[in-house]
C-alpha positions in Angstrom: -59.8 39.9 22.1 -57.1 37.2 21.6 -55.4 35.4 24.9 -51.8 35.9 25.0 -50.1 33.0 24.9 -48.2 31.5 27.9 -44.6 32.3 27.6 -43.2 29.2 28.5 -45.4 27.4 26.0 -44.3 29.7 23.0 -40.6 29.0 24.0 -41.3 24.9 24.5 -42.8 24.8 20.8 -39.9 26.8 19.4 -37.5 24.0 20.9 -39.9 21.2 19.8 -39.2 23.0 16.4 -35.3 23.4 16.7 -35.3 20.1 17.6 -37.3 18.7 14.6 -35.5 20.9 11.7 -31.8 19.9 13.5 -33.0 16.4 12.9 -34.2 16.9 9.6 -31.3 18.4 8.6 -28.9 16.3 10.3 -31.1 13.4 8.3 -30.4 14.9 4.9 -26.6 15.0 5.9 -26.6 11.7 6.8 -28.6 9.9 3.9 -25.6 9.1 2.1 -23.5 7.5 5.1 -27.0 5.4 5.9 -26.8 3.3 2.6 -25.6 0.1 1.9 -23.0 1.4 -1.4 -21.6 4.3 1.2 -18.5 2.0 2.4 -18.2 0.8 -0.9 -17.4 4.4 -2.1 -15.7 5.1 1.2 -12.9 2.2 0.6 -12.5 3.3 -3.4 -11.6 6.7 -2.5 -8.8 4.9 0.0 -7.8 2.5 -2.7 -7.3 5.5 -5.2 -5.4 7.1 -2.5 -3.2 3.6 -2.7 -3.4 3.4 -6.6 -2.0 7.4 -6.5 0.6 6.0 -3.9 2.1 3.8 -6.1 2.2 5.8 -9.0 4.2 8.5 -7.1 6.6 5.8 -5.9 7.9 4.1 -8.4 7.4 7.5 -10.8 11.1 8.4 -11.0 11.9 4.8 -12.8 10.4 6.5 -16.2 12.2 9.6 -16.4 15.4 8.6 -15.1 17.7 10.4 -18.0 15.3 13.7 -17.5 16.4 14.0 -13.8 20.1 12.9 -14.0 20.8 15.4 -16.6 18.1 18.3 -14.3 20.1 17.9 -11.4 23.6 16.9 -12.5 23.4 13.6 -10.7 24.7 10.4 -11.3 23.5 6.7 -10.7 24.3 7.0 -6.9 22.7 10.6 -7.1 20.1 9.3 -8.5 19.1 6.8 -5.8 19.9 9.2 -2.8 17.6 11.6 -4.5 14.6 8.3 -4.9 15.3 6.9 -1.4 14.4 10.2 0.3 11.3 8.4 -0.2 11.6 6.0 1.4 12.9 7.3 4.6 10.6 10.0 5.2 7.9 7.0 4.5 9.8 4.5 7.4 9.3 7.7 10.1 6.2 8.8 9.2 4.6 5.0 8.9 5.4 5.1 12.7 3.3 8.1 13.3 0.5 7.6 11.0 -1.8 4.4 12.6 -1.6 6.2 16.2 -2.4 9.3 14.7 -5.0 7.3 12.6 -6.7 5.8 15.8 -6.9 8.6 18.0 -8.2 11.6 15.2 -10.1 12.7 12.7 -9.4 10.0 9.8 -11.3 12.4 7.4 -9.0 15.2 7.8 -6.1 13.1 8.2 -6.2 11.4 5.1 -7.4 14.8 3.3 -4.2 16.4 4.3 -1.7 13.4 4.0 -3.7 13.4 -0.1 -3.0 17.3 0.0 0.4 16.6 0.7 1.3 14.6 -2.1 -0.4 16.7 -4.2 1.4 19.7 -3.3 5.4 18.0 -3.2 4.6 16.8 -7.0 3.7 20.6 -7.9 7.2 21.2 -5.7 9.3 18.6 -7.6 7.3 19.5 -11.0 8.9 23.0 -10.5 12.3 22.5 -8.8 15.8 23.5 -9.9 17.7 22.8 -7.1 18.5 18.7 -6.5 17.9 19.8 -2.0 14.3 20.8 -2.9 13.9 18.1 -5.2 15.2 15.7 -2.7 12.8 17.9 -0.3 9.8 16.9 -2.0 10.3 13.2 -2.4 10.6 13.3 1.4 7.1 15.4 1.6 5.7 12.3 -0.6 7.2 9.9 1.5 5.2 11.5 4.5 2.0 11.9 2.5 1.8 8.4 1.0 3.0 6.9 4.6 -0.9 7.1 5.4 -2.3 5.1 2.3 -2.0 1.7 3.0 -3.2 2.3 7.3 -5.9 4.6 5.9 -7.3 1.9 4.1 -7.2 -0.3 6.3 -8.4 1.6 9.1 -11.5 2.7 6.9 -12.5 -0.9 6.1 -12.3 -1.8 10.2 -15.0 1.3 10.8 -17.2 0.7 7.7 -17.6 -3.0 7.4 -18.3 -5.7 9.2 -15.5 -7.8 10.7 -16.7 -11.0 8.4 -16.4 -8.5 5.5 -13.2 -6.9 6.0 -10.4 -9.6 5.0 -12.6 -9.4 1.6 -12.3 -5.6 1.5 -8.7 -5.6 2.5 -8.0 -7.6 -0.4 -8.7 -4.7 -3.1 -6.2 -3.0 -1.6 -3.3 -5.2 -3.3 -5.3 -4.4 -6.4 -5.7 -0.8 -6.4 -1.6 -0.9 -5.1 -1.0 -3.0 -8.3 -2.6 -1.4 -10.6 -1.2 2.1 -9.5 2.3 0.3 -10.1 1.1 -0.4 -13.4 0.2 2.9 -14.4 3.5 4.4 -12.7 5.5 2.4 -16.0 4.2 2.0 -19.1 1.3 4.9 -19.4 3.5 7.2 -16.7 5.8 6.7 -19.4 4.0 7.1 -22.3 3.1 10.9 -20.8 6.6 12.0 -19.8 7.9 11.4 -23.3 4.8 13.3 -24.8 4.6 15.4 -22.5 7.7 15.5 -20.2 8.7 14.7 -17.1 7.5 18.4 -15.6 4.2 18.0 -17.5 3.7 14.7 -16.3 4.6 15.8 -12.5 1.6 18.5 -12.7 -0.6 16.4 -13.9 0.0 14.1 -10.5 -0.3 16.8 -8.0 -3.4 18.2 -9.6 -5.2 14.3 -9.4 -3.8 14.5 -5.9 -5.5 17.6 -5.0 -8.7 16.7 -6.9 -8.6 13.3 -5.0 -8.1 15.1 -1.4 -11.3 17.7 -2.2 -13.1 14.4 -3.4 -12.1 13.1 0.0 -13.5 15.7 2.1 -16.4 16.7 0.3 -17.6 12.7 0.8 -15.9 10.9 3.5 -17.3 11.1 6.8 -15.6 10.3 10.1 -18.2 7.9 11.7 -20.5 5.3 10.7 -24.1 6.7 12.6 -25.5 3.5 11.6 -23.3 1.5 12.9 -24.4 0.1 16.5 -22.4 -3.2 17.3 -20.7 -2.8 20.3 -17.4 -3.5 18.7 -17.5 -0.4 16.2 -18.6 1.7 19.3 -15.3 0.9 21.5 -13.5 1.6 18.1 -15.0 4.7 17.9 -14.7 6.0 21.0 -11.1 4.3 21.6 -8.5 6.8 22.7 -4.9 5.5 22.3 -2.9 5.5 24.9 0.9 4.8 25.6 -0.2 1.5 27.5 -1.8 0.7 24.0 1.5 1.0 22.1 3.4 -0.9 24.6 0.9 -3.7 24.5 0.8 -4.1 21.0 5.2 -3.6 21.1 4.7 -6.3 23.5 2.9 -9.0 21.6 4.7 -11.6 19.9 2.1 -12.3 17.4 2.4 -8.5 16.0 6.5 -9.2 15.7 5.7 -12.5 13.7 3.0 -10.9 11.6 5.6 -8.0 10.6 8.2 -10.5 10.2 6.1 -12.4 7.6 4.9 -9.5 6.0 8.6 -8.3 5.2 9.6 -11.5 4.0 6.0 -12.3 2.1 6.1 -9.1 0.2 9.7 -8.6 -0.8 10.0 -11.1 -3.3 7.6 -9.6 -5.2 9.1 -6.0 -4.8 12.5 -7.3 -5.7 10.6 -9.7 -9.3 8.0 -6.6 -10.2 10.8 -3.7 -9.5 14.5 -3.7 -9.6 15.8 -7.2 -10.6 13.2 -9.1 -12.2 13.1 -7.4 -15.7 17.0 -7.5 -16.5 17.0 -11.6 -15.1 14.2 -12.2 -17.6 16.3 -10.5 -20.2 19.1 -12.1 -19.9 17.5 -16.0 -18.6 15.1 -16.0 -22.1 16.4 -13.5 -24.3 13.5 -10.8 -24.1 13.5 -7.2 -24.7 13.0 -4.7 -22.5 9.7 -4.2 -23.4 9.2 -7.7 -23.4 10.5 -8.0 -19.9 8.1 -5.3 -18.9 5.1 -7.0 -19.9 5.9 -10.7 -18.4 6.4 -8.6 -14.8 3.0 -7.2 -15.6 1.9 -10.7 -14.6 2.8 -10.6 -11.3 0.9 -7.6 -10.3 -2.0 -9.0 -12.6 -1.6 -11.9 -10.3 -1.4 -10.1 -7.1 -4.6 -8.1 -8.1 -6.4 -11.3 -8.6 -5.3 -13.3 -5.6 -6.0 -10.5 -2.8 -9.6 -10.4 -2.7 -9.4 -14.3 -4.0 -7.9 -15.1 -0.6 -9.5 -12.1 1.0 -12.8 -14.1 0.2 -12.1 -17.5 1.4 -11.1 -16.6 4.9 -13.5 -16.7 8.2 -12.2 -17.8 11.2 -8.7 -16.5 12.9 -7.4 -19.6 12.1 -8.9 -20.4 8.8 -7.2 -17.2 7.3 -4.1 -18.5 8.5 -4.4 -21.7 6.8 -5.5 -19.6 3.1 -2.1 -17.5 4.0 -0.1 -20.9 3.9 -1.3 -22.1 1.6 -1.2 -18.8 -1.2 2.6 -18.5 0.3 3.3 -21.8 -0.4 2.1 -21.9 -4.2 4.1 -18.7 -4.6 7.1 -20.1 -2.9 6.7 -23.1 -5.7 6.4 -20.8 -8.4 9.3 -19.2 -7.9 11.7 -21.9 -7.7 10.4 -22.4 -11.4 10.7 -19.0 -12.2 14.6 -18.5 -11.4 15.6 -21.8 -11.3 13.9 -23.7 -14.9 15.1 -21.1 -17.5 13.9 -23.7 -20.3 10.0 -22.9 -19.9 7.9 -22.1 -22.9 7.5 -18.7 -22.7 3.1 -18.9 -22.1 4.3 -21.2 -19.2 6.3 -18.2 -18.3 4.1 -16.0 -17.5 1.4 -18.5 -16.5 4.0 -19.0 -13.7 4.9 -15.7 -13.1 0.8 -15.0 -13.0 0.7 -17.9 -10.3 3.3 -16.3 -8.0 1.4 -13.2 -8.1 -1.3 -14.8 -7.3 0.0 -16.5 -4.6 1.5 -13.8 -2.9 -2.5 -12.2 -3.1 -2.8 -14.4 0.1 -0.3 -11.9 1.9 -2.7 -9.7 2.2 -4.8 -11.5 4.7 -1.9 -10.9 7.2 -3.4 -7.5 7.9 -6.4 -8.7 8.5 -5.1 -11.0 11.2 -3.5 -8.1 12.9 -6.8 -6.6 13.7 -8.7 -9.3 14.5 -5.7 -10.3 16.8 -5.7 -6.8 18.3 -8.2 -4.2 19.9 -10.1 -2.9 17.0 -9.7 0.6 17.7 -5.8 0.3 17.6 -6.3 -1.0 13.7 -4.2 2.1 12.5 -1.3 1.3 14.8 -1.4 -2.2 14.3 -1.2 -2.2 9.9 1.5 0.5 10.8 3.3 -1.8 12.9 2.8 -4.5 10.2 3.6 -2.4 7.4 7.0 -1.2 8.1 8.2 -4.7 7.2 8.0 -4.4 3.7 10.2 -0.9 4.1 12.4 -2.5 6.4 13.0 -5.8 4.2 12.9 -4.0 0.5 15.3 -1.1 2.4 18.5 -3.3 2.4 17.1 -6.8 0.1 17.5 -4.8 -3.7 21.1 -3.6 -2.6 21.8 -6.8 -1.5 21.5 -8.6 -4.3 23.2 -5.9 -6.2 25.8 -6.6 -3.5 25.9 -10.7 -4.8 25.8 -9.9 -7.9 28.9 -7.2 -7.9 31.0 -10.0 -6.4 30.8 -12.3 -8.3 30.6 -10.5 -11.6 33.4 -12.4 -14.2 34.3 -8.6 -15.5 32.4 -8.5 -18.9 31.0 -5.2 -19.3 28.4 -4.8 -22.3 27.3 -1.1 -23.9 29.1 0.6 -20.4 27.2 -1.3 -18.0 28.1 -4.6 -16.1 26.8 -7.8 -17.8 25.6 -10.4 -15.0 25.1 -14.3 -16.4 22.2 -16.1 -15.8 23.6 -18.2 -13.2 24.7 -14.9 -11.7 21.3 -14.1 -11.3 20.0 -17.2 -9.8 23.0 -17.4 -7.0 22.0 -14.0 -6.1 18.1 -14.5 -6.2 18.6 -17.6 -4.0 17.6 -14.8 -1.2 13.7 -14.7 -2.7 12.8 -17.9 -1.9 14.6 -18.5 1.5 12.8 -15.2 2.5 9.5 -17.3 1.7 10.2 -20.4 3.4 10.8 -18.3 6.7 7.7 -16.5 6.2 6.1 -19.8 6.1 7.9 -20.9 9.2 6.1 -17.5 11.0 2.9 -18.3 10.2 3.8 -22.2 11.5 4.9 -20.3 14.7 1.8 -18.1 14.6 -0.9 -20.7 14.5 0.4 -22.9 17.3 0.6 -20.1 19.7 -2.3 -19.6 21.7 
């Protein structure tokens, strides 16, 4: 005759074995977040995200004649339709580090990745110029999240002596991406066209956002210093926002990053190729390949300078110091037209290289701020660049309009070298104040 067993014992050892197969399971979830390469693949899925980013951006630059005669648009057309762009990216960056800190950064970045995906399908398959126009703003949205996602992942899955390092690869990935948006973007929409080509985005941007989901978690379980708990568990608040509005150093970082970064925008997109046609008689293609030494350059120098900084105020003193060679450089570059053309892009390689170090700037925003407000704080940071490259490319277009001499060559305005180099004059002021904002920064206490 068998003894019944006591109720309240059966239902303990069922909970004892709830308990252990929750915990095994939850185990074999977690395995992959647990080892040491699990960041590493973390922060490459961001920096594709950045790499795709860039490639969307500067996309429309390689089939120019394709969507002029599309949509019936002219040169003006043409940049109202690219700059919608850039102003959905302005009021979304504002959005995207407080929404960032405060949820899921997993499904956030998933659907920001979803989104550009889904607009290049839209502008693949347009007719009308508003929904064209539509869908650059949806990219603009989508792509507003790239360079704070990063960031924000490399603050929750490395250490805080690791992540000026990390943060560095970012300038590569963004480089490289703005690579791949010219010469092989182009090489597809004239095999392919520009429709083609446009599908073929969206569906790396929707392979990239399943890619996210499927391995990106939200928290780092193994994480246990007291700093990556508060940035965990921090909930952003209004007082947040107004504290970081309220910081001076925030206003001089964002300051330096606008002027830091613009030279290089203006040099690697608009204005460089047709002043290095024109100062050494190069081809277009020519052209094209000497600015490829800039963002070779950049690539190199942000982890470089990513790597030599510790302390607060030893990354400053790396910043300075990569501004300053990039400020040299490119006094040579506009301003000594008679260089051997391997000292050419040696220089041009060195300015990139230099302007690596302007990457460390976002590292000094977090480490000057609460670490759970990281998102907020690149946000913040990163609408400089926007702001500066907004009005800085019209600008000089501006200069150069005025003082044209009149001499128009194959239907377009021809501008003289010394044209160029009266109008560039804004580059390198726009450097030396930088340099002036980090003085400012590292004599505050």
């Amino acid at each position: 005759m068998s003894i019944p067993a006591n109720d309240s014992s059966v239902e303990q050892q069922t909970i004892e074995l709830a308990k252990f197969t929750t915990l095994k399971s939850t185990k074999k979830l977690a395995w992959l977040s647990l080892s040491q390469f699990y960041p590493w693949l973390v922060i490459s899925l961001c920096a594709l995200f950045a790499f795709y980013k860039y490639v969307l951006q500067v996309s429309p630059s390689v089939m120019t004649a394709d969507l002029m005669q599309q949509f019936h648009v002219n040169g003006v057309g043409l940049g109202n339709l690219a700059a919608t762009y850039f102003y959905a990216y302005l009021v979304a960056q504002l959005f995207a580090g407080p929404m960032l800190d405060r949820y899921s950064p997993r499904y956030l970045i998933t659907g920001a990745i979803a989104i550009c995906g889904l607009a290049a399908f839209a502008f693949a398959n347009t007719e009308t110029l508003a929904t064209a126009a539509f869908s650059r703003a949806l990219m603009g949205i989508g792509t507003a999240f790239a360079t704070v996602s990063y960031m924000k992942m490399s603050v929750l899955w490395f250490r805080p002596n690791q992540v000026a390092f990390v943060d560095g690869f970012l300038g590569t990935a963004a480089m490289v991406g703005a690579m791949c948006g010219q010469i092989p973007l182009a090489f597809l929409v004239i095999h392919t066209g520009w429709r083609a080509s446009l599908i073929y985005c969206g569906v790396f941007g929707l392979v990239l956002a399943a890619t996210f989901l499927f391995f990106v978690r939200d928290k780092n379980t193994a994480e246990t210093s007291a700093k990556a708990t508060a940035s965990k568990h921090t909930m952003i608040k209004l007082a947040d926002i107004i504290a970081i509005l309220k910081n001076k150093k925030n206003w001089l970082l964002t300051l330096y990053s606008g002027l830091a970064f613009t030279p290089l925008a203006v040099l690697g997109g608009l204005w460089g190729n047709p002043f290095f046609e024109t100062a050494h008689h190069l081809t277009a293609t020519q052209a094209a390949s000497f600015t490829s030494c800039i963002f070779l350059g950049f690539a190199v120098g942000g982890p470089l300078f990513g790597y030599f900084g510790g302390s607060v105020q030893q990354r400053m003193r790396v910043t300075m110091v990569g501004t300053s060679l990039a400020f040299l450089a490119l006094m040579l570059i506009i301003y000594v037209i008679n260089l051997p053309l391997w000292l050419f892009g040696v220089t041009l390689f060195i300015f990139g290289l230099g302007m690596g170090s302007y990457m460390s700037c976002f590292a000094l925003a977090k480490e000057l701020n609460k670490v759970g407000l990281a998102g907020t704080v690149v946000a913040l940071i990163n609408t400089g660049d926007a702001l500066f490259g907004s009005f800085t490319e019209p600008l000089i277009g501006k200069i150069l309009d005025v003082f044209w001499q009149g001499k128009i060559v194959n239907g377009i305005h021809y501008f003289s070298t010394n044209d160029f180099q009266f109008a560039l004059f804004l580059l390198p002021v726009y450097l030396a104040v930088a340099l002036g904002c980090l003085v400012i920064l590292s004599r505050m206490k």
